[in-house]
Residue frames as a rotation matrix with the C-alpha (Angstrom) as fourth column:
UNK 1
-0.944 0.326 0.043 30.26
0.187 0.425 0.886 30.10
0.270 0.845 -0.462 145.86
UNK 2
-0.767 0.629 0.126 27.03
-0.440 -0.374 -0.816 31.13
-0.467 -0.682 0.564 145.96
UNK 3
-0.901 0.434 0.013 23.82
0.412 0.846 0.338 28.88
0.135 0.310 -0.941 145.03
UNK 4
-0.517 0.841 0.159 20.48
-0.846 -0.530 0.052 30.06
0.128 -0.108 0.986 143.66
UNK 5
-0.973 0.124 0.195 17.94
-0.004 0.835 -0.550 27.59
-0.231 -0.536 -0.812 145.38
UNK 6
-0.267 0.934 -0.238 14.72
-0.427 -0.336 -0.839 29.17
-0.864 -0.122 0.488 144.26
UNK 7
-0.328 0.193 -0.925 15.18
-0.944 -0.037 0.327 27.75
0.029 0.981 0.194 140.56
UNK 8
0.417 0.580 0.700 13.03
-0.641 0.734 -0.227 24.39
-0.645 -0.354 0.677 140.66
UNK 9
-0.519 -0.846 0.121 15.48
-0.318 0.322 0.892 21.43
-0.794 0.425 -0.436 139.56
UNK 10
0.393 0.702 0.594 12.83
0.583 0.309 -0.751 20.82
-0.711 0.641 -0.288 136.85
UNK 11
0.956 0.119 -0.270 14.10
-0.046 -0.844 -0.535 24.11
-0.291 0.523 -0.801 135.47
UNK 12
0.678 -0.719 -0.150 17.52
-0.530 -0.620 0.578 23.65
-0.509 -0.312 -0.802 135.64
UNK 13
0.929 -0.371 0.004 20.21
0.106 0.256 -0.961 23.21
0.355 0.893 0.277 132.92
UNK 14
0.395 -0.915 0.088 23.66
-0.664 -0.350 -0.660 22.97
0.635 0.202 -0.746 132.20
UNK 15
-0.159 -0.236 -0.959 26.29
0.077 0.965 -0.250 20.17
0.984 -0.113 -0.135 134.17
UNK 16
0.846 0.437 0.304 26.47
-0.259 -0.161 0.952 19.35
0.466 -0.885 -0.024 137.63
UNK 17
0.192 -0.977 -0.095 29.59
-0.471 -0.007 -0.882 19.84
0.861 0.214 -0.462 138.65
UNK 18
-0.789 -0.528 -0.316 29.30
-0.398 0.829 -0.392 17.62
0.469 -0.184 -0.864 141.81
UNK 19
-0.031 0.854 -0.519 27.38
-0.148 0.509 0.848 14.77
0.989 0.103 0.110 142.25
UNK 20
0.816 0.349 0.461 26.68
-0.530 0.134 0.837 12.73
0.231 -0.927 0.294 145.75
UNK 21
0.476 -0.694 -0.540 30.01
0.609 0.703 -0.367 11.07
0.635 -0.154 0.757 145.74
UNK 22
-0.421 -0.399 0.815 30.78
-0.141 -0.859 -0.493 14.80
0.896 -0.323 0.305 147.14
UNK 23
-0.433 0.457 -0.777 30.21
0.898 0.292 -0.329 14.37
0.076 -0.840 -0.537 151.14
UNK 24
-0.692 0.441 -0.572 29.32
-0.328 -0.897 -0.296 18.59
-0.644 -0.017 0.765 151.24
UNK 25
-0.440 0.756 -0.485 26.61
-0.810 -0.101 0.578 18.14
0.388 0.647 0.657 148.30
UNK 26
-0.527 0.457 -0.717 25.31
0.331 0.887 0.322 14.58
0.783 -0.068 -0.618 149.93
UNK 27
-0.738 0.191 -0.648 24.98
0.540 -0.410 -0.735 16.49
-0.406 -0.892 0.200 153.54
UNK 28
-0.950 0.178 -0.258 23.48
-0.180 -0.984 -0.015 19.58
-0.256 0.032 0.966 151.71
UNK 29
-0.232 0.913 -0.336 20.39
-0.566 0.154 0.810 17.61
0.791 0.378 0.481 150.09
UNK 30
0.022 0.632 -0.775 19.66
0.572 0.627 0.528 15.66
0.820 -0.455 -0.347 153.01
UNK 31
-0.591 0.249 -0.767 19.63
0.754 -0.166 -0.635 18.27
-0.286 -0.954 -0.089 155.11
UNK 32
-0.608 0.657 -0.446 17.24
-0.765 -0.634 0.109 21.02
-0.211 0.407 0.889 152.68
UNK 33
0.100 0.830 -0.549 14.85
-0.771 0.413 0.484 18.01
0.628 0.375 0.681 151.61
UNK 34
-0.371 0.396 0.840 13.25
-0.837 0.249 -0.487 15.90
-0.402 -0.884 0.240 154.47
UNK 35
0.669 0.679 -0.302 11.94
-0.719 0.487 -0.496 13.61
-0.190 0.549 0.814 152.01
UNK 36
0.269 -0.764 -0.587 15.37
-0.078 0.590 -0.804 11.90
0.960 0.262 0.099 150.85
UNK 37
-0.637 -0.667 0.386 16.77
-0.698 0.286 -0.657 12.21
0.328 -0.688 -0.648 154.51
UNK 38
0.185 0.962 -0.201 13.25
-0.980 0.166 -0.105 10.34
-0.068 0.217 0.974 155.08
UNK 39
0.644 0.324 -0.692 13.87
-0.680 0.657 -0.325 8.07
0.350 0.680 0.644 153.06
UNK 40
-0.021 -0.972 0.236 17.67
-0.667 -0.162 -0.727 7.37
0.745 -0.172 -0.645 153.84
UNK 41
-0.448 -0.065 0.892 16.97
-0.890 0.130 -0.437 6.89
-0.087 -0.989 -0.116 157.62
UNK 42
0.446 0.836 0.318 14.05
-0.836 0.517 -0.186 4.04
-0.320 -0.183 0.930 156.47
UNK 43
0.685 -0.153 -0.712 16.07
-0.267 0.857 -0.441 1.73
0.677 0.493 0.546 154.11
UNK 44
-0.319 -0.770 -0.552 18.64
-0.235 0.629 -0.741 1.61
0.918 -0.107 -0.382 156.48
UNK 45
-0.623 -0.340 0.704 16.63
-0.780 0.198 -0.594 1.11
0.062 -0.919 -0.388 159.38
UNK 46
-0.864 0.468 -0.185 14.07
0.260 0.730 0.632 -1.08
0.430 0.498 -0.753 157.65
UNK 47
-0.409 0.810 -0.421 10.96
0.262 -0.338 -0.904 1.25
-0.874 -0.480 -0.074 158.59
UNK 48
-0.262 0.092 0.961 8.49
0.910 -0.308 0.278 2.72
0.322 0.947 -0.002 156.38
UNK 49
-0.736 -0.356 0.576 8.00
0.345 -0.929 -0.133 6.78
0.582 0.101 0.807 155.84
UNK 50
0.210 0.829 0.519 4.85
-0.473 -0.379 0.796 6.60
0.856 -0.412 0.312 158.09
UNK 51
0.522 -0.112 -0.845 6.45
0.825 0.318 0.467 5.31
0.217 -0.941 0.258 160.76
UNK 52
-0.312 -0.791 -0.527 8.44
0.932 -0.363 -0.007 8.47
-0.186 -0.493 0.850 161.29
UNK 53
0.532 0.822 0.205 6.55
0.816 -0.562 0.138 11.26
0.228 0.094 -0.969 162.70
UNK 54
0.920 -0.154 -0.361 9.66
-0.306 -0.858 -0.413 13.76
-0.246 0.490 -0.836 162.74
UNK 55
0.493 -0.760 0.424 13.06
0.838 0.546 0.005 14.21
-0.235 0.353 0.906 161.48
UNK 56
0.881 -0.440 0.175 15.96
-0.391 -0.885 -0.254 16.86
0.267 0.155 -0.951 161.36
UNK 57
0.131 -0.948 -0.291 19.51
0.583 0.311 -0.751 17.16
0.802 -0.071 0.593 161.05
UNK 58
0.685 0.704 -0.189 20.91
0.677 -0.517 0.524 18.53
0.271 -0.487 -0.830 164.29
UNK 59
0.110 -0.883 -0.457 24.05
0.396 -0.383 0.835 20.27
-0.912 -0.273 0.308 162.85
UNK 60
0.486 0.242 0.840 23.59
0.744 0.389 -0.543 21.56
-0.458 0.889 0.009 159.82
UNK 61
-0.378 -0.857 -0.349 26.04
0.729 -0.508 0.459 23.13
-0.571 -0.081 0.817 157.93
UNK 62
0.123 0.553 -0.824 26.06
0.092 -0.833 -0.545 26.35
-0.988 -0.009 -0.153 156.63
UNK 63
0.492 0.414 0.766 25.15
0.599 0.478 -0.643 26.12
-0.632 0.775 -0.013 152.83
UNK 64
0.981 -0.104 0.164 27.78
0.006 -0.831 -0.557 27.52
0.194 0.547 -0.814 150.36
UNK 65
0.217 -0.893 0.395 30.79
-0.923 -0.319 -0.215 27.43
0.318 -0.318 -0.893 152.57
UNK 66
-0.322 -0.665 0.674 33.32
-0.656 0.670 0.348 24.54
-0.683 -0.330 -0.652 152.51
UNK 67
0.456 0.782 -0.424 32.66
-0.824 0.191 -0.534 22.48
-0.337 0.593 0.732 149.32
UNK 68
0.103 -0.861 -0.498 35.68
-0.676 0.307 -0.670 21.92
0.730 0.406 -0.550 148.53
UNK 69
-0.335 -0.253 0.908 36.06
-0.937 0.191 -0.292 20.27
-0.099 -0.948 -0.301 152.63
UNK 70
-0.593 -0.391 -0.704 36.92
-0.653 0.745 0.137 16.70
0.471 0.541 -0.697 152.31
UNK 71
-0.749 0.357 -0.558 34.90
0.628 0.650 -0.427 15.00
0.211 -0.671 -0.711 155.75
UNK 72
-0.571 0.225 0.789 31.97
-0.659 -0.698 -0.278 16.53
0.489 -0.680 0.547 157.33
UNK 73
-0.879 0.445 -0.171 29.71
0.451 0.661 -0.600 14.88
-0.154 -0.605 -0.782 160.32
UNK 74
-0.666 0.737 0.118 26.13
-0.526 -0.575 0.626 14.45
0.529 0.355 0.771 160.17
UNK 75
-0.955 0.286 -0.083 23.94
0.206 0.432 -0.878 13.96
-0.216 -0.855 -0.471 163.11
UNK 76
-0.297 0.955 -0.019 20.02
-0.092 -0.009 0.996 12.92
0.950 0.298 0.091 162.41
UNK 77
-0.685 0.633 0.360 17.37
-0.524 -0.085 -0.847 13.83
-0.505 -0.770 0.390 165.32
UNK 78
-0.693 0.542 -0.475 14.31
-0.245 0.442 0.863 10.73
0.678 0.714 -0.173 164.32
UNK 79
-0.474 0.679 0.561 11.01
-0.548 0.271 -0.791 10.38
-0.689 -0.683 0.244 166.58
UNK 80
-0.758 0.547 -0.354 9.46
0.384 0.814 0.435 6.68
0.527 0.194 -0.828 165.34
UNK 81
-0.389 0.841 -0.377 5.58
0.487 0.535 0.690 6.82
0.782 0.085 -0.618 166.07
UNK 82
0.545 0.520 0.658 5.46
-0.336 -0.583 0.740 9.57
0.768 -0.624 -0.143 168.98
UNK 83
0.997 0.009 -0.082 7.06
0.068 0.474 0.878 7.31
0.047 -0.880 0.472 171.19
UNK 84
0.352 -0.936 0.008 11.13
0.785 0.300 0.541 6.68
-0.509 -0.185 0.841 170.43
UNK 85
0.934 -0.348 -0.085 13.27
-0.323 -0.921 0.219 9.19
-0.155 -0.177 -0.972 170.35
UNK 86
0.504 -0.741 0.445 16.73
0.720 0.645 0.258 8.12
-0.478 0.190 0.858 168.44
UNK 87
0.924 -0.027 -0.381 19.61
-0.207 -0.875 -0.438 10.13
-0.322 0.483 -0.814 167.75
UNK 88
0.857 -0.388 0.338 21.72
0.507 0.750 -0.425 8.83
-0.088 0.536 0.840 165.09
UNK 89
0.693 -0.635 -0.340 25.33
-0.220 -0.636 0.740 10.46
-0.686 -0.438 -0.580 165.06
UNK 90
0.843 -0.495 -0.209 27.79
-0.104 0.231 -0.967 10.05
0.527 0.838 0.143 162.18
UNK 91
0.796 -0.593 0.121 31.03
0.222 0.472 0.854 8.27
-0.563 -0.653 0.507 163.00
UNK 92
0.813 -0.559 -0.161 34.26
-0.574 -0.726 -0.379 9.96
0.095 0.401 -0.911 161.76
């Protein structure tokens, strides 16, 4: 399956054929938009988005391939204020 990414979702029509209940499409937007993983990481650790000065997944899969693939793990890299250094592993 291949996915054009360049079309801004402003632009974009027609259904969505899966949503975030899909663990491959939930992974895929939090690992292409920093902002939602961002976000994610704050409500559940009760920080706000300026307290976290970076953030990255540090497995990310490889976009396109395995949609259909029922589990997948997803390990966040999160530095809090310069100082802490937390790496959050998904549990399988």
């Amino acid at each position: 399956m291949s996915v054009n990414t360049s079309i801004a979702y402003e632009q974009a029509t027609g259904p969505i054929d899966f949503g975030f209940t899909n663990d491959y499409m939930f992974r895929a937007i939090l690992q292409k938009n920093t902002k939602v993983l961002k976000g994610l990481v704050c409500a559940l650790l009760h920080l706000q988005p300026e307290d976290i000065t970076s953030i990255s997944v540090t497995n990310p899969i490889e976009l396109g391939d395995g949609i259909d693939t029922k589990s997948f793990i997803l390990d966040v890299k999160v530095q809090i204020n310069y100082h802490t250094l937390m790496i959050m592993p998904s549990m399988s």
